[in-house]
The first five atom37 places (N, CA, C, CB, O) and aatype in JSON, in Angstrom:
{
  "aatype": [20, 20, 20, 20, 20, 20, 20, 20, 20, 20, 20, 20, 20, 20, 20, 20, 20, 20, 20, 20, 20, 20, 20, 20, 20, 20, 20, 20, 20, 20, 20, 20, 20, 20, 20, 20, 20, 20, 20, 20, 20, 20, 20, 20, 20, 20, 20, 20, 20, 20, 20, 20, 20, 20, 20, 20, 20, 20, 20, 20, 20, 20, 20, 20, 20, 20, 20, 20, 20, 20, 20, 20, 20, 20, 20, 20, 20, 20, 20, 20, 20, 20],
  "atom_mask": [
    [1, 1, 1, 1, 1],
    [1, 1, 1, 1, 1],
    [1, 1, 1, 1, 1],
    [1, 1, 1, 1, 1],
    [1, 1, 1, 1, 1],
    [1, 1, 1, 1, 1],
    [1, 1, 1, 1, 1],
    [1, 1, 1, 1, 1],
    [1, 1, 1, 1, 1],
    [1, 1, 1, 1, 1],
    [1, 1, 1, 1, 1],
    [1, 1, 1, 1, 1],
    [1, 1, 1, 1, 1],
    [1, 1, 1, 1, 1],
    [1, 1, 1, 1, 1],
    [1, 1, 1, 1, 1],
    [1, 1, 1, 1, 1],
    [1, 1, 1, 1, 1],
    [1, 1, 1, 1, 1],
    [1, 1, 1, 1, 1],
    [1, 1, 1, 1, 1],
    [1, 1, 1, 1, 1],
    [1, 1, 1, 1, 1],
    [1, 1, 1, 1, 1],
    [1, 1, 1, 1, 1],
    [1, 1, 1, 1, 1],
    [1, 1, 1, 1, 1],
    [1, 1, 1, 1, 1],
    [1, 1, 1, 1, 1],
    [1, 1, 1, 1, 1],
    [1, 1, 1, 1, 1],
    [1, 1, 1, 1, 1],
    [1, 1, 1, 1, 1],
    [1, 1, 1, 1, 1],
    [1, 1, 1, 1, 1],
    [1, 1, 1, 1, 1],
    [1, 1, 1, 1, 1],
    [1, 1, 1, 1, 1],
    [1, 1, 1, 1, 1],
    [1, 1, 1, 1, 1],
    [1, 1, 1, 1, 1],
    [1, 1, 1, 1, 1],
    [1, 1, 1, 1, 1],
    [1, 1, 1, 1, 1],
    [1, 1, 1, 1, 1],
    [1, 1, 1, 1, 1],
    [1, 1, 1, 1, 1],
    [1, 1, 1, 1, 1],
    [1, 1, 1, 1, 1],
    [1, 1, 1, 1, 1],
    [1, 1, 1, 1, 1],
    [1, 1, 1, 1, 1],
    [1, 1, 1, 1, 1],
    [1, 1, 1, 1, 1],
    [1, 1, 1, 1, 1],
    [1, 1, 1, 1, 1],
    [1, 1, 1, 1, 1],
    [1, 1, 1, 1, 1],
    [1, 1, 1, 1, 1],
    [1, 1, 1, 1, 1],
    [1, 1, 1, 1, 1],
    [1, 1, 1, 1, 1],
    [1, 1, 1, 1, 1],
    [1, 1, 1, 1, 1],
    [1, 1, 1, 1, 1],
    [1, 1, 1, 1, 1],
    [1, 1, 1, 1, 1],
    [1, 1, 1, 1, 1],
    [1, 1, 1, 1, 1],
    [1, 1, 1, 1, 1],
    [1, 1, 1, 1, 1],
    [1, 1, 1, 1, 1],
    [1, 1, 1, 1, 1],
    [1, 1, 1, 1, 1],
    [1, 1, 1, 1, 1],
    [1, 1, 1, 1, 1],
    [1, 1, 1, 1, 1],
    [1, 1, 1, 1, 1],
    [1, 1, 1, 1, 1],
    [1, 1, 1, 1, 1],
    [1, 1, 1, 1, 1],
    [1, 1, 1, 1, 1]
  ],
  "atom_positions": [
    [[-25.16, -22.67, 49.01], [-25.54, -22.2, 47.7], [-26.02, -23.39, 46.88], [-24.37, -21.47, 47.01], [-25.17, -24.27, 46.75]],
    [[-27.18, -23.6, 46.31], [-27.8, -24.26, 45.42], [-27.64, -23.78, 43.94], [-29.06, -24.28, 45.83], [-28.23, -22.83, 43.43]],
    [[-26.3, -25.0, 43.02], [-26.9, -24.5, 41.96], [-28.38, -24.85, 40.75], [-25.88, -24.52, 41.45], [-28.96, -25.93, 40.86]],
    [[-28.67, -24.18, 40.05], [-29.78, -24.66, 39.22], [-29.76, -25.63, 38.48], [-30.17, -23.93, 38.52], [-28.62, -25.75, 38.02]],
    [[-30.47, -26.43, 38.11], [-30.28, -27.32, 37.2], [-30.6, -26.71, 35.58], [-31.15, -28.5, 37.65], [-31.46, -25.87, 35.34]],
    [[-29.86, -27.22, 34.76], [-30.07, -26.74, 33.18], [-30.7, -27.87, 32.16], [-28.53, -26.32, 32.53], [-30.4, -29.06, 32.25]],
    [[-31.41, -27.45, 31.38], [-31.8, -28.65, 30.48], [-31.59, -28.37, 29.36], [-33.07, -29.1, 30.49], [-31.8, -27.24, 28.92]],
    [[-31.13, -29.3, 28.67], [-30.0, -28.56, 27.32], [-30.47, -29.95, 26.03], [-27.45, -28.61, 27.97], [-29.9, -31.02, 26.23]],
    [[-31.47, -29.89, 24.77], [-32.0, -29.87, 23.65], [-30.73, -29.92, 22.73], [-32.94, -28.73, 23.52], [-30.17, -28.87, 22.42]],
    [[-30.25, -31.22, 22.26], [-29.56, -31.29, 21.19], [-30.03, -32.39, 20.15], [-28.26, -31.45, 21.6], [-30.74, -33.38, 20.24]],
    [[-29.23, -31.72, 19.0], [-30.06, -32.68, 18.19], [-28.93, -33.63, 17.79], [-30.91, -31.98, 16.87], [-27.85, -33.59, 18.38]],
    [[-29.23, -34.74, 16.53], [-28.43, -36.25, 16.69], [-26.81, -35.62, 16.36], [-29.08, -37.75, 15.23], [-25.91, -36.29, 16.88]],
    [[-26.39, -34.45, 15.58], [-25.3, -34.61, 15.16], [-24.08, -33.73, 16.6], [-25.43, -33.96, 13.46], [-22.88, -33.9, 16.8]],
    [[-25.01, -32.9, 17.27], [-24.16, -32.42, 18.5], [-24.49, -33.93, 19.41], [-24.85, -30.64, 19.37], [-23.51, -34.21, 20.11]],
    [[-25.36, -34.71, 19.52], [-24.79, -35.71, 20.42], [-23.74, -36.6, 19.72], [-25.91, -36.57, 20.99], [-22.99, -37.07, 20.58]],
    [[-23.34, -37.07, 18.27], [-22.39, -37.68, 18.12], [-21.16, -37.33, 18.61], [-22.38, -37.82, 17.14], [-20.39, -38.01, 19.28]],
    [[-20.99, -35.48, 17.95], [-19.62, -34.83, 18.11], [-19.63, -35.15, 20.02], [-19.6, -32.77, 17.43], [-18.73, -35.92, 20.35]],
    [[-20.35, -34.73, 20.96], [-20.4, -35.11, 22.24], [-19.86, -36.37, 22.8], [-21.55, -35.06, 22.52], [-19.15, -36.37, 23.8]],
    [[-20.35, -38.03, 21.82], [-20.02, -38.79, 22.15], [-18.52, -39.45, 21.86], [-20.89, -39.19, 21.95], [-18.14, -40.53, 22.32]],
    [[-17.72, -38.52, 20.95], [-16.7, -38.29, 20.44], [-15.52, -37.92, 21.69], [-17.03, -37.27, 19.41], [-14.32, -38.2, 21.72]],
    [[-16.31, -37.22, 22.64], [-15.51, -36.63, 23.63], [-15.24, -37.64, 24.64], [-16.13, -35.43, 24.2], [-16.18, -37.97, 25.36]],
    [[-13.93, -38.26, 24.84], [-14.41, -39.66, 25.6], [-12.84, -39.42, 26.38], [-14.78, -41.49, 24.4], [-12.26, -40.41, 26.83]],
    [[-12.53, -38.72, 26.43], [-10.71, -38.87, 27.12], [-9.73, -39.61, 26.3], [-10.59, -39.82, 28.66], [-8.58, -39.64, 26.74]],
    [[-9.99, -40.28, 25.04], [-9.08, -40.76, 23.88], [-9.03, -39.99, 22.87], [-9.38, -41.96, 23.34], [-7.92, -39.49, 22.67]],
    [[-10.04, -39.65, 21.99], [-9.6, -38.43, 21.27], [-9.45, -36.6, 21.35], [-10.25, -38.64, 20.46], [-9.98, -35.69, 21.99]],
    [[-8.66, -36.69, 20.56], [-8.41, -35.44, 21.12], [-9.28, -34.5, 19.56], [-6.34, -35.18, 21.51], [-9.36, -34.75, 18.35]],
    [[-9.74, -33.46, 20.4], [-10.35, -32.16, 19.58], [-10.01, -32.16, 17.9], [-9.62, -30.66, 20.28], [-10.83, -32.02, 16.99]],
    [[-8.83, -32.31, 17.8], [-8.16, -32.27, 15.9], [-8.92, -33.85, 15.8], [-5.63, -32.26, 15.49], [-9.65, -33.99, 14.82]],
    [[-8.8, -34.95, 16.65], [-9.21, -36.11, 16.13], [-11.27, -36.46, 15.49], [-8.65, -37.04, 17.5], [-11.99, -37.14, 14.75]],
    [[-11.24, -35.44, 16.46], [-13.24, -34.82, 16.74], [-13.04, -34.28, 15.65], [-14.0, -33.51, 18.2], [-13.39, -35.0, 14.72]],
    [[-12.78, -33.66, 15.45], [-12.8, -32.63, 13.95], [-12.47, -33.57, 12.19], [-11.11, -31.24, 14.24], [-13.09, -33.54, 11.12]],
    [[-11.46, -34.15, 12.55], [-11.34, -35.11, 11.63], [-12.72, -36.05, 11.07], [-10.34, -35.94, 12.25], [-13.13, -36.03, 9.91]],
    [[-13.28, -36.81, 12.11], [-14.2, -37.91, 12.18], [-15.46, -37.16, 11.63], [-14.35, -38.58, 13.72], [-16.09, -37.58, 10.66]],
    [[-15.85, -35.83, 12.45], [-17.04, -35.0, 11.74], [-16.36, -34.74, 9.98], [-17.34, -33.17, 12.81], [-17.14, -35.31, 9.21]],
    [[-15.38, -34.19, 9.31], [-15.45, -33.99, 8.47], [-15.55, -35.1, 7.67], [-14.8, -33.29, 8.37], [-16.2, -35.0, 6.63]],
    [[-14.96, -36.29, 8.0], [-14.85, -37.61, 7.01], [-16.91, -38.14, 7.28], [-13.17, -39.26, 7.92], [-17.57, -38.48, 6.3]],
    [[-17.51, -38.08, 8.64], [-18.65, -38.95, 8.54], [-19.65, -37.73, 7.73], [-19.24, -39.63, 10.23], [-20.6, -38.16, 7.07]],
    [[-19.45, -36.31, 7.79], [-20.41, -35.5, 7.0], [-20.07, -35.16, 5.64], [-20.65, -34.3, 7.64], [-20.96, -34.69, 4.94]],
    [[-18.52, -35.37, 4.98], [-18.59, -35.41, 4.1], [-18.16, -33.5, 3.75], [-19.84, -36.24, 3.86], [-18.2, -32.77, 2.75]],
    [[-17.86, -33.38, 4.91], [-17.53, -31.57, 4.61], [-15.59, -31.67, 5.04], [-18.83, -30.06, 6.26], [-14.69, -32.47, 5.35]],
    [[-15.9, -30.15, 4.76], [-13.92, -30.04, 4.72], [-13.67, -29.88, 6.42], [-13.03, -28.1, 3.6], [-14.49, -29.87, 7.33]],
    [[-12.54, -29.79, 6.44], [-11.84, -29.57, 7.64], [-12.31, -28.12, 8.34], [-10.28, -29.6, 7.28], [-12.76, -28.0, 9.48]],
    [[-12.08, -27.1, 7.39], [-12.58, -26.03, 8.01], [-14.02, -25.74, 8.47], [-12.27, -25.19, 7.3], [-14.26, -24.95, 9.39]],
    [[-15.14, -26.55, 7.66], [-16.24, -26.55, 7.89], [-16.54, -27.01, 9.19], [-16.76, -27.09, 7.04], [-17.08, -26.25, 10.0]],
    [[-16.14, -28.62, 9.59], [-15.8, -29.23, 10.66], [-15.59, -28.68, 11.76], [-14.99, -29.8, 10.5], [-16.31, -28.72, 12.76]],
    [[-14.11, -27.88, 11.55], [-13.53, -27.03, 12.98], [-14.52, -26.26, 13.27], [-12.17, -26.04, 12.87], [-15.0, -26.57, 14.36]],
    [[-15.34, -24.87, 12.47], [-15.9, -24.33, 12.53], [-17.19, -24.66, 13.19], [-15.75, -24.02, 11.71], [-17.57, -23.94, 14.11]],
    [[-17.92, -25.72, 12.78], [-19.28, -26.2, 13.3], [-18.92, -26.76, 14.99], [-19.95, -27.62, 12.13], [-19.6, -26.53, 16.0]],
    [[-17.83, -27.42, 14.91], [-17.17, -28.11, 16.36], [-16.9, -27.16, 17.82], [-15.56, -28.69, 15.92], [-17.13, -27.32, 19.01]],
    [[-15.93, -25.53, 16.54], [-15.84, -24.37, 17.76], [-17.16, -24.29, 17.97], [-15.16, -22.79, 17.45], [-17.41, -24.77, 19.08]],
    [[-18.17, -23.88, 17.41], [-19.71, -23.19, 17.78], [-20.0, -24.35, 18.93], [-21.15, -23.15, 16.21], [-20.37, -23.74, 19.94]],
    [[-19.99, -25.39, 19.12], [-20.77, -26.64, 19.82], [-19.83, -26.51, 20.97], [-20.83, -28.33, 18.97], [-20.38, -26.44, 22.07]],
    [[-18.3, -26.46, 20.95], [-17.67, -27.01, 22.26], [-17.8, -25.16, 22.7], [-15.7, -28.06, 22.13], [-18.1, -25.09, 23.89]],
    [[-17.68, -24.14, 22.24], [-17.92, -23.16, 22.88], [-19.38, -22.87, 24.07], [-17.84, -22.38, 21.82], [-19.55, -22.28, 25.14]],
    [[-20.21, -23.69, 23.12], [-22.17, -23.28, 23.97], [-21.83, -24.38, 25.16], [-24.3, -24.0, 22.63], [-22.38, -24.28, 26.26]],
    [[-20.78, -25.53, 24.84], [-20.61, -26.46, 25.92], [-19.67, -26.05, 27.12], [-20.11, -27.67, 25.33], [-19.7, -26.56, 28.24]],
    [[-19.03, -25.27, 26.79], [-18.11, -24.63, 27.87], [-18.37, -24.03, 28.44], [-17.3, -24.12, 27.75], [-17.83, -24.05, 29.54]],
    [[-19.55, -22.88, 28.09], [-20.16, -21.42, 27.95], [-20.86, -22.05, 29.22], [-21.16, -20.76, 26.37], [-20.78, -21.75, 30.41]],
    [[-21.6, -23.07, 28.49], [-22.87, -23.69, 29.74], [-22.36, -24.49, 30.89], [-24.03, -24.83, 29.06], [-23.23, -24.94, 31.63]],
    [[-20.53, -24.87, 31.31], [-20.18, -25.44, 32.07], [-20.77, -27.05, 31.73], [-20.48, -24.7, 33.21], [-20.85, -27.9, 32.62]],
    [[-21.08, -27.23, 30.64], [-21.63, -28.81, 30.34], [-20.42, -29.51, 30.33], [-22.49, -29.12, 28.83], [-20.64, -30.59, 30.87]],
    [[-18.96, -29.4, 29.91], [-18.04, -29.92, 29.29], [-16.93, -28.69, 29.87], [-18.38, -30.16, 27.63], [-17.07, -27.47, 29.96]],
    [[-15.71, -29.68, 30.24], [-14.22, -28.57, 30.74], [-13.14, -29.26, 29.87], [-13.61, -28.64, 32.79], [-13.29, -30.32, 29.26]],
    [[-12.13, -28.55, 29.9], [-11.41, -28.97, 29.36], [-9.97, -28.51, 30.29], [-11.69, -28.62, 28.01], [-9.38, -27.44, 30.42]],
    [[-9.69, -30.39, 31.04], [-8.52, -30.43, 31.87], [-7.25, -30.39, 31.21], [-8.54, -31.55, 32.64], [-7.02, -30.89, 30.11]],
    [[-6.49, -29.8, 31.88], [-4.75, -29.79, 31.58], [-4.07, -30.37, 32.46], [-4.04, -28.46, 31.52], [-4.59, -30.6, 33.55]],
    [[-2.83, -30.74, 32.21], [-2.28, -31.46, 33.4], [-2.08, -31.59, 34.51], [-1.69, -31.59, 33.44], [-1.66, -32.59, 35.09]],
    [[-2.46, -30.23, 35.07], [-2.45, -29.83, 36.36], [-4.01, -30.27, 36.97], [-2.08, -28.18, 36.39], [-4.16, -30.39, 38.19]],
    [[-4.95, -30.46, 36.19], [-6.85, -30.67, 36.54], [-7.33, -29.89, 36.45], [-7.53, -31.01, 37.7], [-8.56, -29.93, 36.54]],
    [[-6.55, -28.52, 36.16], [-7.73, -27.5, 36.31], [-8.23, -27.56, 34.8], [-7.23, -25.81, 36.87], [-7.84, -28.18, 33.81]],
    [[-9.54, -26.4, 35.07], [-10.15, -26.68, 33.71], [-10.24, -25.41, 33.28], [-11.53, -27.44, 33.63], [-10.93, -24.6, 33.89]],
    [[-9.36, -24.99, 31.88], [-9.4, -23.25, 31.62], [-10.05, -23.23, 30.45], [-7.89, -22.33, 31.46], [-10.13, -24.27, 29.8]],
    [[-10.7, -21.84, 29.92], [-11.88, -21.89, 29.21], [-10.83, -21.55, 27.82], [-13.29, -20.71, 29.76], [-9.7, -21.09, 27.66]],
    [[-11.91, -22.08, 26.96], [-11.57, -22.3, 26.01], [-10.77, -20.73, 25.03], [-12.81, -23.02, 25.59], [-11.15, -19.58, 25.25]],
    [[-9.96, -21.01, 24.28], [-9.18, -19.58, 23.25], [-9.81, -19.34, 22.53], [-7.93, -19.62, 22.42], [-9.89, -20.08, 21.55]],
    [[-10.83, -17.82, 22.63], [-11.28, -17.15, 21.74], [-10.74, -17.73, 20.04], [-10.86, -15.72, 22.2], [-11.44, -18.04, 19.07]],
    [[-9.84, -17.72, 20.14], [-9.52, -17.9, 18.87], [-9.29, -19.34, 17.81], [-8.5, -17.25, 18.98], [-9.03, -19.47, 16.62]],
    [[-9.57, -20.36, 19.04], [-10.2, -22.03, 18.66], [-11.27, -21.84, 17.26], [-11.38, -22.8, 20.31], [-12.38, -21.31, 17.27]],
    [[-10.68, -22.35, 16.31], [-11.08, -22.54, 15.08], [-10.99, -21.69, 13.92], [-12.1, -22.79, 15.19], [-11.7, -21.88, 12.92]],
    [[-10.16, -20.76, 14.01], [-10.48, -19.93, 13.12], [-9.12, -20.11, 12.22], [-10.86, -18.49, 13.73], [-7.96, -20.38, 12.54]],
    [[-9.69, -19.89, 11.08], [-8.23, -19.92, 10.04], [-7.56, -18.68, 10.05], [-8.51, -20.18, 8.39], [-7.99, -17.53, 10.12]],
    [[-6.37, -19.17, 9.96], [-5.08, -18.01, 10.16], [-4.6, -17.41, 8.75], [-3.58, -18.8, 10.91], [-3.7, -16.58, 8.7]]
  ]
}
């Protein structure tokens, strides 16, 4: 089985949050750094961050390991205020 290759168009502020993703910070720490370098709130942040790591998961671009290695998809419910 051959899979396809994808070509995936982002612009400068999804490659920062991207370059953010490095195996040291963690997701609340990503979220933090976008709200302090844009100057928006926390919720704005989380919110713009779920939309980006969701299209990244969605597209298999980005996993997200647990201790065991496997990689389980992300909780519907990642970002939303309670």
């Amino acid at each position: 089985m051959k899979k396809s290759k994808k070509i995936f168009k982002i612009n400068n502020s999804a490659k920062k949050v991207i370059d953010l993703l490095d195996n040291v910070n963690t997701v609340g720490d990503v979220i933090n750094k976008i709200a302090i370098n844009y100057g928006i709130s926390l919720k704005e942040a989380r919110i713009k961050c779920n939309r980006l790591f969701t299209e990244l998961l969605n597209n298999d671009i980005v996993g997200i390991a647990n201790s065991t290695g496997s990689i389980p998809r992300l909780d519907p419910t990642f970002g939303r205020s309670t």
